[in-house]
C-alpha positions in Angstrom: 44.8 41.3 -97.7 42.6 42.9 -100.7 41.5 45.7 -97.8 44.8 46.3 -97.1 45.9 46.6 -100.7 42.7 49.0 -101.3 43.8 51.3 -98.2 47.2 51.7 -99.0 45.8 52.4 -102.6 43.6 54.8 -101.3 45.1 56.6 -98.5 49.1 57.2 -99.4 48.8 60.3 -100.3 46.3 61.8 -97.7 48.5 63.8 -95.2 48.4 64.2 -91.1 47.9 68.1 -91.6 45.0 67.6 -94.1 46.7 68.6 -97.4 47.2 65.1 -99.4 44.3 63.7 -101.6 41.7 62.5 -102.9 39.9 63.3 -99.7 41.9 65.9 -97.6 41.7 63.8 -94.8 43.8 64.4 -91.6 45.3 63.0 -88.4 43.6 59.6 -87.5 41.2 59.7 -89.9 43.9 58.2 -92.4 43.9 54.6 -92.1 47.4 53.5 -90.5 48.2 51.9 -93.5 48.0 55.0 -95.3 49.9 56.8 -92.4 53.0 53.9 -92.8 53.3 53.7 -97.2 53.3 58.3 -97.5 56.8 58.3 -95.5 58.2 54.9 -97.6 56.5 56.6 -100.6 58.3 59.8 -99.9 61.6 58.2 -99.4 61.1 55.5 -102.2 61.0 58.7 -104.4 63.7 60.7 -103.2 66.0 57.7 -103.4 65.2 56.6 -106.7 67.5 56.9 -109.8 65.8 58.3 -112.5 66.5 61.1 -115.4 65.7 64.0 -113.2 66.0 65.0 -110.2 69.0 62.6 -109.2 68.5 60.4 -106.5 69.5 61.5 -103.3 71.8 59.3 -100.4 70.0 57.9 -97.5 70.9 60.9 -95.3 69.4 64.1 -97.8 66.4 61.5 -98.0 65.9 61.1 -93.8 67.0 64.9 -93.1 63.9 66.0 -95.6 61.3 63.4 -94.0 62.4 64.4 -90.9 63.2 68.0 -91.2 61.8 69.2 -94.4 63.1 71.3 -96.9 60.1 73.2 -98.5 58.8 70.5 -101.3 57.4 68.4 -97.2 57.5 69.1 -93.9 57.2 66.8 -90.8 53.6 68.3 -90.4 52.4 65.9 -93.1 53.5 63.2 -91.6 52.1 61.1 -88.5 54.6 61.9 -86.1 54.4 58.2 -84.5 55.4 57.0 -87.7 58.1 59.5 -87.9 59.4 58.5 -84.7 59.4 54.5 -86.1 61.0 55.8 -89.6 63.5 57.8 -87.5 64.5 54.6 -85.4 64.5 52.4 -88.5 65.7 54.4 -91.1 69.1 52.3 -91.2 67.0 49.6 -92.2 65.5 51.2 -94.7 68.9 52.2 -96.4 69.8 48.6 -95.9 66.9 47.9 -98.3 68.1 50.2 -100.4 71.2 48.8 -101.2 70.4 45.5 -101.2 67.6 45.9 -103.5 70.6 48.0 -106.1 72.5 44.6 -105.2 75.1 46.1 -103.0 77.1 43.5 -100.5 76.0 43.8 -96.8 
């Protein structure tokens, strides 16, 4: 479990076209676990409530994972794991409003 923990710690923000960090890696040189936590990362921060920006709904959120809008594009992303965020993403914004306490 540790090497799990230390992956996703290390390789979250390493993206599949080679721009993330620390090490610029790309493709499947990224550990699948870092491939899976940089889109939940990415949404995870576009749907949070804080002081600035304002969170963003669950659609804004999937449109810029999925389409981009100039701060990401899909090129950073694994487009397998794309594919699996596109065909869950309901489930993600189930999470979402569970975790705020909303009623299913």
């Amino acid at each position: 479990m540790l090497d799990t923990a230390a992956a996703i710690a290390l390789f979250h923000h390493e993206r599949f076209d080679g721009s993330g960090y620390p090490n610029r890696l790309a493709g499947e040189a990224i550990p699948i676990e870092g491939h899976l936590v940089a889109v939940c990362d990415v949404y995870d921060a576009l749907r949070e409530v804080r002081t600035y920006p304002p969170a963003l709904d669950h659609g804004t959120a999937c449109n810029i994972i999925l389409k981009g809008d100039g701060r990401t594009t899909p090129a950073k992303f694994d487009p397998a794991v794309l594919t699996a965020f596109s065909n869950a993403s309901a489930e993600f914004e189930r999470i979402v409003k569970l975790s705020a306490g909303e009623q299913q």
